[in-house]
N, C-alpha and C positions, 0 to 999 in steps of 0.2 A: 600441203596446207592444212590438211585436217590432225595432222602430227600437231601443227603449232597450236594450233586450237586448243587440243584434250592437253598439252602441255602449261598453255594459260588459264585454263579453267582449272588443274588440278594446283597449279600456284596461288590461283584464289581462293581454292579452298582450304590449301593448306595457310594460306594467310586469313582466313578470317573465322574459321573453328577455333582456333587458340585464343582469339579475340574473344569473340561469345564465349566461349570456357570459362575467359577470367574476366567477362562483365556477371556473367551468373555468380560466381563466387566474391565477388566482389559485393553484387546486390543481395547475397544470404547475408553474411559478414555481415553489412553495415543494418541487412536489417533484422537481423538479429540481433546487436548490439542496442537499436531502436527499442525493442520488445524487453530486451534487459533493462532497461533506463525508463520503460512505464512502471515495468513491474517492481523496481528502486522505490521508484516516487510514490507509488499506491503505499508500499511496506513503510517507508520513512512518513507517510500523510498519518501511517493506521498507528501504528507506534507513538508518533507524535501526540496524536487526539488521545488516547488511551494516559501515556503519563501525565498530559493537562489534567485530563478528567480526576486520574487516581488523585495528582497532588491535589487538586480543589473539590474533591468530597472528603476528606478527611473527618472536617469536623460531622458531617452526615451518617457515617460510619461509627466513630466515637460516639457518640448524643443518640443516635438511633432515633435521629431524624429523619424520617421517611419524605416529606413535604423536601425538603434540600435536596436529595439525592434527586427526587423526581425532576426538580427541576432545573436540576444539572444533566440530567439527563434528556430531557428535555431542550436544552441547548444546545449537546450536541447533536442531538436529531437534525437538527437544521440542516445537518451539512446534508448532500443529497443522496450520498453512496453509503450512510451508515441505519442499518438494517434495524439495529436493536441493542442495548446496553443493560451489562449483568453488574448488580453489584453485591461482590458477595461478602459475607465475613471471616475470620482468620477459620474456623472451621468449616468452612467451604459453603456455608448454608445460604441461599439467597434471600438478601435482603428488598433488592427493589429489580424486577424485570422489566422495561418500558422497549416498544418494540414499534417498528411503523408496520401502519394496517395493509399498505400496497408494497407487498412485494414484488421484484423484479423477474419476470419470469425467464426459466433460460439461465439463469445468473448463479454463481456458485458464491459461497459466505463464506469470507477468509477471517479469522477470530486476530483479536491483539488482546494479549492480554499484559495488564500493568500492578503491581502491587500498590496497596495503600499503604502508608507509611504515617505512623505517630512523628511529630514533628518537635524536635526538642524546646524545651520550654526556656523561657529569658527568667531569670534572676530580678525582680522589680527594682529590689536596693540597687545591683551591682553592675545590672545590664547586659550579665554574661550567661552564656548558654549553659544549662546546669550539667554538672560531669558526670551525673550518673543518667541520662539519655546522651551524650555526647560520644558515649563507644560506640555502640550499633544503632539503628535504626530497629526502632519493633517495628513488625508488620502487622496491620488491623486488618486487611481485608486483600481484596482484588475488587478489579473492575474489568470486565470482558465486554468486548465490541465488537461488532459481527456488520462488516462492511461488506456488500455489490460489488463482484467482478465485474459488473454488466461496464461502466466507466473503460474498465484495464481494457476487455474485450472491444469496448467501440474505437478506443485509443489505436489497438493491434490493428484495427479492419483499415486504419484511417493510414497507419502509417504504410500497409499493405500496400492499397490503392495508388500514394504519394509513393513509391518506391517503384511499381512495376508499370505506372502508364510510362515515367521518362526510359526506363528499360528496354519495355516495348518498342517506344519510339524510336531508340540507340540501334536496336536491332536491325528492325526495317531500316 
């Protein structure tokens, strides 16, 4: 009898180690794949805000209107996770730095940076984009934006938690 026993227990565990094997790997997989697909959406949010910003300060950068740019910058502040906005000129000199006064502490600053671009001009008679801006785009400046991991970070903790209580569970 004690034969049949150690012969059934060693059947359950060769049946249920290989199970746990590939619920573990299964649970890194997807969730890492999760931590990829925050850190996307942070990169596609910070890129995104950065070339809005760069194309609508132009005329701020041209005119070296400081009052525009601030409060352009100033707008983007609003969103929660962006730290501080650079706007500089085509030789790299800064023209306007606006920063928020409470930092995130704990939290690392991921930069996006976007060029400013002159925008070709319309033709009044003719209605057509004039041909000598229509080859390249000049570049007048940059705009730099210095957004809070702290977001990415609570995102990771969150999908952590959502990933190893039902794991756990699966286990037991």
């Amino acid at each position: 009898m004690k034969r049949g026993a150690g012969i059934r227990k060693q059947l359950q565990i060769l049946g249920v180690v290989p199970a746990l094997f590939m619920l573990g790997l299964l649970l890194v997989a997807l969730t890492w794949q999760r931590f990829e697909d925050a850190d996307r959406d942070l990169q596609a949010l910070g890129s995104f805000m950065a070339s809005q910003l760069a194309s609508s300060s132009e005329y701020g950068v041209l005119a070296g209107n400081y009052s525009d740019l601030r409060r352009q910058a100033q707008l983007a502040m609003q969103q929660a996770d962006l730290q501080y906005v650079v706007f500089r000129d085509n030789d790299g000199k800064v023209l306007l730095y606006e920063r928020r006064q409470d930092r995130v502490p704990g939290s690392s600053i991921i930069e996006f940076h976007s060029g400013i671009y002159r925008q070709p001009l319309l033709d009044a008679d003719t209605m057509r984009v004039s041909a000598a801006l229509n080859d390249s785009p000049v570049r007048i400046g940059e705009v730099v934006l210095g957004m809070s991991s702290a977001r990415l970070l609570a995102r990771q903790k969150e999908i952590l938690l959502a990933s190893l209580i039902p794991a756990l569970s699966a286990m037991i």
